[in-house]
C-alpha positions as CSV (number, residue, x, y, z in Angstrom):
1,X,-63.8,44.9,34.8
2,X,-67.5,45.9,35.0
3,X,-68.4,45.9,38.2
4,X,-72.2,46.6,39.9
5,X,-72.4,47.4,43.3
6,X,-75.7,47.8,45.2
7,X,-76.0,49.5,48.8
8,X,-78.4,50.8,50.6
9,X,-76.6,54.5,50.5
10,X,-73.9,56.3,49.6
11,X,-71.4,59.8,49.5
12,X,-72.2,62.4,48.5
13,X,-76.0,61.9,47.7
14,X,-77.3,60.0,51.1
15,X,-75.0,58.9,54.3
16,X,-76.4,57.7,57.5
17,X,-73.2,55.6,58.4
18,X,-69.9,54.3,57.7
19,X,-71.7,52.6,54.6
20,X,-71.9,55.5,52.6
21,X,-68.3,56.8,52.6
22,X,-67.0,52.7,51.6
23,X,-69.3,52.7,48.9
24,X,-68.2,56.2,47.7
25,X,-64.2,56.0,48.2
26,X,-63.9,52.2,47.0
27,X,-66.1,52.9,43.9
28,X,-63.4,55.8,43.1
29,X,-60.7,53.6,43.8
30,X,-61.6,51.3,41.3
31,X,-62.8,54.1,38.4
32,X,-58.9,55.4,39.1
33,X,-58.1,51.9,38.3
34,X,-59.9,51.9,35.0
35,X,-62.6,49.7,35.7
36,X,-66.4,50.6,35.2
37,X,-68.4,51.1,38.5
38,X,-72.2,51.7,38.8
39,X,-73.7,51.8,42.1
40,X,-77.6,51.3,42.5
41,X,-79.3,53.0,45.3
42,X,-82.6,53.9,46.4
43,X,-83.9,57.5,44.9
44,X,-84.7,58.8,48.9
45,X,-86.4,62.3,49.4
46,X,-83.0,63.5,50.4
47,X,-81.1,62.5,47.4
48,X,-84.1,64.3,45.5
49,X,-83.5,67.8,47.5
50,X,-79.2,67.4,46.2
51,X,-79.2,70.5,43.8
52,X,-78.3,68.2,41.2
53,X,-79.5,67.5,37.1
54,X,-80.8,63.8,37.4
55,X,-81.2,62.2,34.3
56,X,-84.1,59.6,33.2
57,X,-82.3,56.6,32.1
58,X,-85.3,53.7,32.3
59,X,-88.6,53.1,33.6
60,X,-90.8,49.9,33.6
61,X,-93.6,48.5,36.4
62,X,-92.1,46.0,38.8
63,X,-94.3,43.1,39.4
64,X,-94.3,42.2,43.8
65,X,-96.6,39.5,44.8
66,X,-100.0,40.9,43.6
67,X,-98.7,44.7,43.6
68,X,-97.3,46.6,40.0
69,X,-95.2,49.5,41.2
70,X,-94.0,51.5,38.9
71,X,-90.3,52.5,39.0
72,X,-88.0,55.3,37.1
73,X,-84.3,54.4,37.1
74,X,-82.6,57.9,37.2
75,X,-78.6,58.6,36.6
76,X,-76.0,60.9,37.6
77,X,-72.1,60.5,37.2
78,X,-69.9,61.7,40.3
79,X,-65.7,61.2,39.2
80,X,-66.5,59.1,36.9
81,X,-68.4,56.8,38.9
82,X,-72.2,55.8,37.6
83,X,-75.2,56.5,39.9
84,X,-78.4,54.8,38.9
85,X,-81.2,56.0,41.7
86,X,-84.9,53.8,42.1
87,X,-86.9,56.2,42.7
88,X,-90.5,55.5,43.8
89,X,-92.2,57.7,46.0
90,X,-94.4,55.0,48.0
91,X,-91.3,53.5,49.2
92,X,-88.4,56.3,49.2
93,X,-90.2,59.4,49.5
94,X,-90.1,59.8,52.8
95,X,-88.4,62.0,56.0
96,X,-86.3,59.0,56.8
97,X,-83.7,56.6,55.5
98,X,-84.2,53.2,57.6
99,X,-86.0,52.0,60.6
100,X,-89.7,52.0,58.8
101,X,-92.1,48.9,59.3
102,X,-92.2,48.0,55.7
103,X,-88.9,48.7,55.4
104,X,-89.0,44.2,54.1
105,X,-91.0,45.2,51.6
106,X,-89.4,48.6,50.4
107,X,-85.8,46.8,49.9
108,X,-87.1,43.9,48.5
109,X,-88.8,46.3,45.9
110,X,-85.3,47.9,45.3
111,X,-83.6,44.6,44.8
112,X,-86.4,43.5,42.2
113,X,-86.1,46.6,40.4
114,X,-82.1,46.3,40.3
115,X,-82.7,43.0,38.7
116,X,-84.7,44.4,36.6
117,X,-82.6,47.4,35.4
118,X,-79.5,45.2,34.8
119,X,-81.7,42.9,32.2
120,X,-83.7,45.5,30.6
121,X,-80.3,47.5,30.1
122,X,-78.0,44.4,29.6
123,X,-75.5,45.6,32.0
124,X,-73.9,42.3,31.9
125,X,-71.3,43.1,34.3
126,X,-68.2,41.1,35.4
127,X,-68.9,41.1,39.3
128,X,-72.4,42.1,41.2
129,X,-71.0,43.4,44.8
130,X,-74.3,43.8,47.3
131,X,-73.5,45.6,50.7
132,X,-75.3,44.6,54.1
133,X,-78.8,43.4,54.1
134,X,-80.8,46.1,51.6
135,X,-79.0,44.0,48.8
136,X,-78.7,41.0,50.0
137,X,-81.5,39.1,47.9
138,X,-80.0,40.9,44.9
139,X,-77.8,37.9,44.3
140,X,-80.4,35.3,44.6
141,X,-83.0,36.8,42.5
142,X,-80.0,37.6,39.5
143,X,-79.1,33.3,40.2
144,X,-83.3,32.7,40.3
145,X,-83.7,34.5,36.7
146,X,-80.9,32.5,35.2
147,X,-78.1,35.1,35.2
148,X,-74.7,33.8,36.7
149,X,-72.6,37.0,37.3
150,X,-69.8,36.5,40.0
151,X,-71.6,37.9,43.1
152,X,-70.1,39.0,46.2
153,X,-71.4,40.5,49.5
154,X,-70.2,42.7,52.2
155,X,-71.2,42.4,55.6
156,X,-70.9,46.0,57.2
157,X,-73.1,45.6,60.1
158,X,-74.0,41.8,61.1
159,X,-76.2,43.6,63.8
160,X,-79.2,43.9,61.0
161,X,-80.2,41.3,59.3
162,X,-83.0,42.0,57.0
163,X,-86.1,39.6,58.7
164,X,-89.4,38.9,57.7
165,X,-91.8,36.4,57.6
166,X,-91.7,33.8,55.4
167,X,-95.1,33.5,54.6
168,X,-94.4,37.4,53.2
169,X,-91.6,35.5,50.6
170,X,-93.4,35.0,47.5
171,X,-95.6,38.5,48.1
172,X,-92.5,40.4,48.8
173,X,-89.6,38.6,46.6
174,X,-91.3,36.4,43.7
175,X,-89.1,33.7,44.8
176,X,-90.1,30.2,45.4
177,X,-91.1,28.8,49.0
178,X,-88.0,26.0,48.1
179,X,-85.2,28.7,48.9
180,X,-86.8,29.0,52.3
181,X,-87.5,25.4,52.6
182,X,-83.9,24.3,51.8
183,X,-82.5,26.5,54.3
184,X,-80.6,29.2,52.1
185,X,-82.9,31.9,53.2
186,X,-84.3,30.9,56.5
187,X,-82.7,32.0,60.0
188,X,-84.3,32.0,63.2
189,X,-87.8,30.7,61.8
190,X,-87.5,34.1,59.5
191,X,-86.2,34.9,55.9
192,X,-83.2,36.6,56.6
193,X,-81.9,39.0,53.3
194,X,-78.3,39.2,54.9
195,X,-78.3,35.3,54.9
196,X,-79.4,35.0,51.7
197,X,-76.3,37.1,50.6
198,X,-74.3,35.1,52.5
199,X,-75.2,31.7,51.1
200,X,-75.5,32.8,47.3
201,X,-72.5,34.8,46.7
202,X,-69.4,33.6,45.4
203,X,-67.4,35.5,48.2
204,X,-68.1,37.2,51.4
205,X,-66.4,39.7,53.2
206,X,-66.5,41.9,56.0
207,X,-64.4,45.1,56.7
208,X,-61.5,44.2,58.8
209,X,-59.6,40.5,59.7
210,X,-60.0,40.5,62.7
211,X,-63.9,41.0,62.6
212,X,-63.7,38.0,60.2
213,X,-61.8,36.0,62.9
214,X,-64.7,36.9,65.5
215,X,-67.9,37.0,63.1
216,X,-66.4,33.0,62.6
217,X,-66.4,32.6,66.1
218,X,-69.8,34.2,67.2
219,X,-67.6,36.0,69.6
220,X,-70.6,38.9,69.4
221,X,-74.0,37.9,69.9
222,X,-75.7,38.5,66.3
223,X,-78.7,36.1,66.7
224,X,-76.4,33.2,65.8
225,X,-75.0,34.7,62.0
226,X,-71.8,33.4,63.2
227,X,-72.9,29.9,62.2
228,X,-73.7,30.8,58.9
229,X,-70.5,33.4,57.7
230,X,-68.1,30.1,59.1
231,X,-70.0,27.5,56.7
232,X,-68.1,29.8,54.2
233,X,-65.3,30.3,56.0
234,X,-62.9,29.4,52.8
235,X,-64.6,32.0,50.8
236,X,-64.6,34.7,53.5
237,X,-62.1,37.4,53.5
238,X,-61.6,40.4,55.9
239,X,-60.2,43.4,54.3
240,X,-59.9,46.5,56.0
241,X,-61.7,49.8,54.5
242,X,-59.6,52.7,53.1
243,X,-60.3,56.3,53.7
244,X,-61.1,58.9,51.4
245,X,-58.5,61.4,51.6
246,X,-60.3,63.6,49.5
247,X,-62.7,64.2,52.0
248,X,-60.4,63.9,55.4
249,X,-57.7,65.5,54.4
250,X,-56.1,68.2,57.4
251,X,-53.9,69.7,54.3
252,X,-56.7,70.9,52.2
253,X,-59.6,70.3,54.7
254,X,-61.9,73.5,53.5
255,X,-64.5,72.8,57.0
256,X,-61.6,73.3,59.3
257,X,-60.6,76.7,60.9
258,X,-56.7,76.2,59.9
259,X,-55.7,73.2,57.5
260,X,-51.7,71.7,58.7
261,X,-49.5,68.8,57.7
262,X,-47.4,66.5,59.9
263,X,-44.8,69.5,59.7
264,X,-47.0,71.9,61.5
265,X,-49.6,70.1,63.4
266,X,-48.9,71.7,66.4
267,X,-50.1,75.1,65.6
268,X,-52.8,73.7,63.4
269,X,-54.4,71.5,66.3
270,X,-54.1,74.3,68.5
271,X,-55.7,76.8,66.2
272,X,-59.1,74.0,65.0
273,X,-59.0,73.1,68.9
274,X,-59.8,76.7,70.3
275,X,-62.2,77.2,66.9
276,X,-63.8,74.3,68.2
277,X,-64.1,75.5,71.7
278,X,-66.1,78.8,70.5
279,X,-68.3,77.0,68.0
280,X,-69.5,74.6,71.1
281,X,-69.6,77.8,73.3
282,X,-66.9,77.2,75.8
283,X,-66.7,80.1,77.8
284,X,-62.7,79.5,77.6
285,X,-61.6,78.4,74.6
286,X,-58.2,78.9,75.0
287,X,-57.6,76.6,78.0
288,X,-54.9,74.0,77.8
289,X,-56.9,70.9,78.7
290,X,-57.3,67.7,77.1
291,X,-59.9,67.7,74.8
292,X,-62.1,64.3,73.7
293,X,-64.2,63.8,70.7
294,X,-67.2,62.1,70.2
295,X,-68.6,61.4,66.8
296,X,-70.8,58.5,66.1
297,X,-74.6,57.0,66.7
298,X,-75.4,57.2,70.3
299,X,-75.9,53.4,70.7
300,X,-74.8,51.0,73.3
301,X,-72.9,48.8,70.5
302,X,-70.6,52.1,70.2
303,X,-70.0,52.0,74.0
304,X,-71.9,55.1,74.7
305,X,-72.8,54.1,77.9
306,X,-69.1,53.3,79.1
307,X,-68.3,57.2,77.8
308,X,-71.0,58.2,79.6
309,X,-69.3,56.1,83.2
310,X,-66.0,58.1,82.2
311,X,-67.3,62.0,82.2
312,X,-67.2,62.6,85.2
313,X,-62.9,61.5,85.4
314,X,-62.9,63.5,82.5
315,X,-64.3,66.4,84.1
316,X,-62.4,65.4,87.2
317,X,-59.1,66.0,85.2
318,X,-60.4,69.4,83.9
319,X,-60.8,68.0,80.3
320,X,-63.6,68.6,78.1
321,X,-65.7,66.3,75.8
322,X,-67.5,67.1,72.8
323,X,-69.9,65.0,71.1
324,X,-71.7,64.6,68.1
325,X,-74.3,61.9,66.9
326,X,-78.0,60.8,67.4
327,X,-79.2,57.2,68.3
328,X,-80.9,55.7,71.7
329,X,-83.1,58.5,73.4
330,X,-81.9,57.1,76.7
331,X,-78.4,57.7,76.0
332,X,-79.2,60.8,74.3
333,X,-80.7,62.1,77.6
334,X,-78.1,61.0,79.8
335,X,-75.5,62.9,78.1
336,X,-77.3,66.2,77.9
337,X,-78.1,65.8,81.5
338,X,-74.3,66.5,81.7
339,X,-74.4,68.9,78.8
340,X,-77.0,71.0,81.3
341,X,-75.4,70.2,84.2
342,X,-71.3,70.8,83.1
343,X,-71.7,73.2,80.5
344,X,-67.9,74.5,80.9
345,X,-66.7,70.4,80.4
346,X,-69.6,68.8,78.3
347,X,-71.1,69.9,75.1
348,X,-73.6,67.4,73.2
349,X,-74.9,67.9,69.7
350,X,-77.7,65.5,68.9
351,X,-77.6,64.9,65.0
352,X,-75.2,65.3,62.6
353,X,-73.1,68.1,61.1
354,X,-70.5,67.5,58.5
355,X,-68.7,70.5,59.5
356,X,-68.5,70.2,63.3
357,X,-67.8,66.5,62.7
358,X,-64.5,67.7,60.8
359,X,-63.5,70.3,63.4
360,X,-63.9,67.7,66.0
361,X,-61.5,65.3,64.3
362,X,-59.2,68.8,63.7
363,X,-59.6,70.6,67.1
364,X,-59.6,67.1,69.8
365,X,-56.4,65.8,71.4
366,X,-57.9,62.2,71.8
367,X,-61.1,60.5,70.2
368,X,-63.2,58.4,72.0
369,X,-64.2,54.3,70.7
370,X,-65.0,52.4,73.2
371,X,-66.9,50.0,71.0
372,X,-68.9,46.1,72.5
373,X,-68.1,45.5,68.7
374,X,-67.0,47.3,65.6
375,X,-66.6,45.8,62.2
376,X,-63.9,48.3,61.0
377,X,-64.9,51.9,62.2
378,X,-63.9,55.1,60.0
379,X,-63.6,57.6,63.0
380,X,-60.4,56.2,65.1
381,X,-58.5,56.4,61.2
382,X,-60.2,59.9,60.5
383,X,-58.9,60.8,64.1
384,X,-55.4,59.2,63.6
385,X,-54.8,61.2,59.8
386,X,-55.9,64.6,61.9
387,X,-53.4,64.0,64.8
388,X,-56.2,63.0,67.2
389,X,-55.1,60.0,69.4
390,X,-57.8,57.3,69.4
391,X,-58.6,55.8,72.7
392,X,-60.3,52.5,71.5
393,X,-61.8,49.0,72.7
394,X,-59.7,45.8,71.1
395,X,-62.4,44.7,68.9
396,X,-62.9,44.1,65.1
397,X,-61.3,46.7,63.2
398,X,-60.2,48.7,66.0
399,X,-57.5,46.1,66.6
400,X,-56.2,46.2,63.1
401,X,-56.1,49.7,63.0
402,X,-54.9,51.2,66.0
403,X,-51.3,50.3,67.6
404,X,-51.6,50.8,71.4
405,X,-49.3,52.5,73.6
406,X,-49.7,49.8,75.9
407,X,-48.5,47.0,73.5
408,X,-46.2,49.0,71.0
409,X,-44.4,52.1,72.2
410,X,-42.1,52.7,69.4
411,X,-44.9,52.7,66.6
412,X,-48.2,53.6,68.9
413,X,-50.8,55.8,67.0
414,X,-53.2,56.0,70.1
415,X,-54.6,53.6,73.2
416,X,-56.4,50.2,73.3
417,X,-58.0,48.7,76.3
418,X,-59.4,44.9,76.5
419,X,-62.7,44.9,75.5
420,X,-63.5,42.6,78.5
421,X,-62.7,44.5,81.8
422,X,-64.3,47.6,81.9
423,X,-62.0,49.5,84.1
424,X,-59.6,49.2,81.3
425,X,-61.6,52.3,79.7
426,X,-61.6,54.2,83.0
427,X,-57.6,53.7,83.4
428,X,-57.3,55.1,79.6
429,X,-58.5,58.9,80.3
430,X,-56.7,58.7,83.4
431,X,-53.6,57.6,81.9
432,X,-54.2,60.1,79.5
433,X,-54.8,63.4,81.1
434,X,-51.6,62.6,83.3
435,X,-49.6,62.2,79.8
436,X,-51.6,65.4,78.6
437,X,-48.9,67.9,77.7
438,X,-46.0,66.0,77.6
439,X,-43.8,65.8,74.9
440,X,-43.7,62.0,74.5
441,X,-47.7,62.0,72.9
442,X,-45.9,63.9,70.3
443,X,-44.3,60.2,68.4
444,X,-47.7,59.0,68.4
445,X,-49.5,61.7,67.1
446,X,-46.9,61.9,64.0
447,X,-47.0,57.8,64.0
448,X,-51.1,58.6,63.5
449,X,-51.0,61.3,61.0
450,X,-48.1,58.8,58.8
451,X,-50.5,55.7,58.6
452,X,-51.8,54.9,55.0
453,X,-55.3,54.4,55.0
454,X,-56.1,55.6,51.2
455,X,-58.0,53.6,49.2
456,X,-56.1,53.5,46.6
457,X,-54.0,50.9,48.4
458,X,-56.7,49.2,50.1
459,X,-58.5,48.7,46.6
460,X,-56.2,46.4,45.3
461,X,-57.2,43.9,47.6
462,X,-61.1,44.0,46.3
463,X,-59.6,43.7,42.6
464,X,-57.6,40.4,43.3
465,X,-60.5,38.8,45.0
466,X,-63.0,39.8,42.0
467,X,-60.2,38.3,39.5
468,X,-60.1,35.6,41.3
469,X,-63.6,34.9,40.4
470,X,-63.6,35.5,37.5
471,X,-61.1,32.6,37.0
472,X,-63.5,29.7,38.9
């Protein structure tokens, strides 16, 4: 199959999220399969700065509203996966990825110019797969020029939606008023790109059943997108992401002090664990005491505020927490308040650094989830492949990833607490610094590190829905 997909970011040019490493590992997955991938992203400053040979492959104005932008489509090949870059400096030459005012305008740019690219070029391509919101009108506008590829979307985040005003549709998108008229487009008295996805793909899914399960049920407040993802309930399908192991591997991990396998974890957690210590300045590295890991944005949706309730039992049971991410500058403040304050028990990095991020996975003894919602989550199976015991909130794809001690002793790979009471969180890191040392955290740990998570086997699942298309 020929196969388009069109994200917002991806490994190894440009990762802000979970997005990125999907993108990258399933569009592997599938080249190993010997299908043709080419992902579409937006040519950002910090792809340009990647010491890499970019090649020009097309260039042609884009017509948006009244504007003419001009756009080069650039190309790179990473394991035998195509990379086509929009580059246009007005839109993606700046500092940042996301989070801009125009940022309506700038994607809806990139989804014309995608259009574009595909019938200048005459991709023609079997499936057209858009990711989160930044794609989502790629579908409609492919449908709206007369093209009918099989389409589908994936919702990685229903949190953002993709708004704008609707009297902006025609200036931003070239599409007609009817799509917003009808319905197909409008949410909330807005044009919403993730709904437009949603309503014009052939198939939608989202990163783990469970999340399916509660996206159908608005269980989590996202403006009412529930309502819309279970009108298509029958063509909705959860499927959980894979993991690229040649990334996160502990055997042949090359930004870790001392790679191990399941054979010899002990002495390999203990020697990334004190290498940890000394990198975050730990006066005593060597200490036997739990450690927790942090790595993630700094939001409240990640729970950062209920880790922030739990440091002082941490510090209580003379355990130490490490974290490392960036997000809400309230958050950020409280936590190096404690950073200041409990330097010998709390060390905060604000940002992100692949390296650290990989010892933390390599040097903690439990890794810290405690998610309000969480489509599928990479870090608790990162955690679980490097022996690190994920202590996690039952939501989304924390549920269909993690077996809880408190539900399944014989085939636990780390802790879950009810996403409803709040003390269940608390009891966790209480229940684990008393277990801290004992020999029976050693089944779980090797229960973690035996879980399959490659996408390789997680792949197949994407190719039998796209087949199935393909035969409507």
């Amino acid at each position: 199959m020929r196969i388009i997909f069109v994200a917002g970011e991806s490994s190894p040019f440009v990762k802000t999220g979970g997005l990125a490493d999907v993108i990258w590992g399933l569009s592997k997955a599938l080249v190993r399969k010997g299908h043709k991938v080419s992902v579409f992203l937006p040519f950002y400053r910090q792809v340009k700065k990647t010491p890499d040979n970019y090649q020009w492959f097309d260039a042609f104005d884009v017509a948006q509203g009244w504007r003419m932008t001009h756009a080069n489509i650039l190309y790179d090949q990473r394991d035998g996966v195509d990379f086509y870059f929009v580059e246009s400096d007005q839109y993606f030459g700046r500092e940042g990825i996301y989070g801009y005012d125009d940022d309506a305008e700038r994607f809806a740019f990139f989804s014309l110019a995608v259009k574009k690219a595909i019938i200048h070029k005459r991709f023609n391509p079997d499936i057209v797969h858009a990711h989160d919101w930044h794609a989502g009108l790629v579908p409609l506008m492919l449908a709206d020029a007369g093209l009918k590829f099989r389409s589908v979307i994936t919702i990685h985040n229903p949190a953002f939606q993709g708004y704008f005003n609707p009297m902006q549709l025609g200036d931003l998108t070239n599409l007609a008023s009817v799509y917003y008229g009808s319905g197909l487009i409008r949410f909330n008295g807005m044009v919403s790109m993730l709904k437009a996805g949603i309503s014009t793909c052939d198939a939608v899914t989202t990163v783990s059943k469970t999340h399916a399960k509660e996206l159908m049920a608005d269980k989590v407040s996202f403006n009412g997108i529930g309502s819309v993802i279970a009108g298509r309930h029958s063509d909705l399908y959860g499927i959980v992401n894979g993991l690229d192991y040649d990334e996160f591997c502990p055997e042949k991990d090359e930004l870790i002090e001392k790679t191990y396998d399941i054979n010899n974890y002990k002495t390999g957690k203990k020697a990334n664990k004190v290498a940890l210590l000394r990198h975050m300045g730990f006066t005593h590295p060597n200490s036997g005491q739990p450690v927790f890991g942090v790595v993630t944005r700094l939001t409240s949706q990640k729970g950062i505020d209920r880790i922030l309730r739990v440091i002082p039992e941490i510090i209580e049971n003379r355990g130490k927490i490490v974290i490392l991410g960036q997000g809400e500058w309230d958050l950020e403040q409280s936590l190096e308040w404690y950073a200041k304050n409990f330097p010998e028990s709390v060390k905060v990095y604000i940002g992100y650094n692949n390296k650290l991020a990989h010892l933390i996975y390599a040097g903690s003894d439990f890794f810290l989830m405690p998610s309000r919602f969480e489509p599928c989550g990479l870090g608790q199976i990162i955690a679980m492949h490097y022996g690190c015991l994920p202590i996690v909130s039952k939501v989304g794809g924390l549920s269909d990833t993690v077996f809880s001690f408190y539900d399944h002793r014989e085939n636990a790979t780390g802790f879950a607490f009810d996403n409803w009471d709040e003390n269940c969180f608390d009891y966790s890191i209480g229940y684990v610094c008393n277990m801290y040392g004992e020999k029976k955290l050693n089944p779980l740990i090797e229960n973690a590190m035996k879980m399959d998570f490659s996408w390789d086997k997680q792949v197949d699942k994407y190719i039998e829905l796209y087949k199935s298309l393909l035969k409507r």
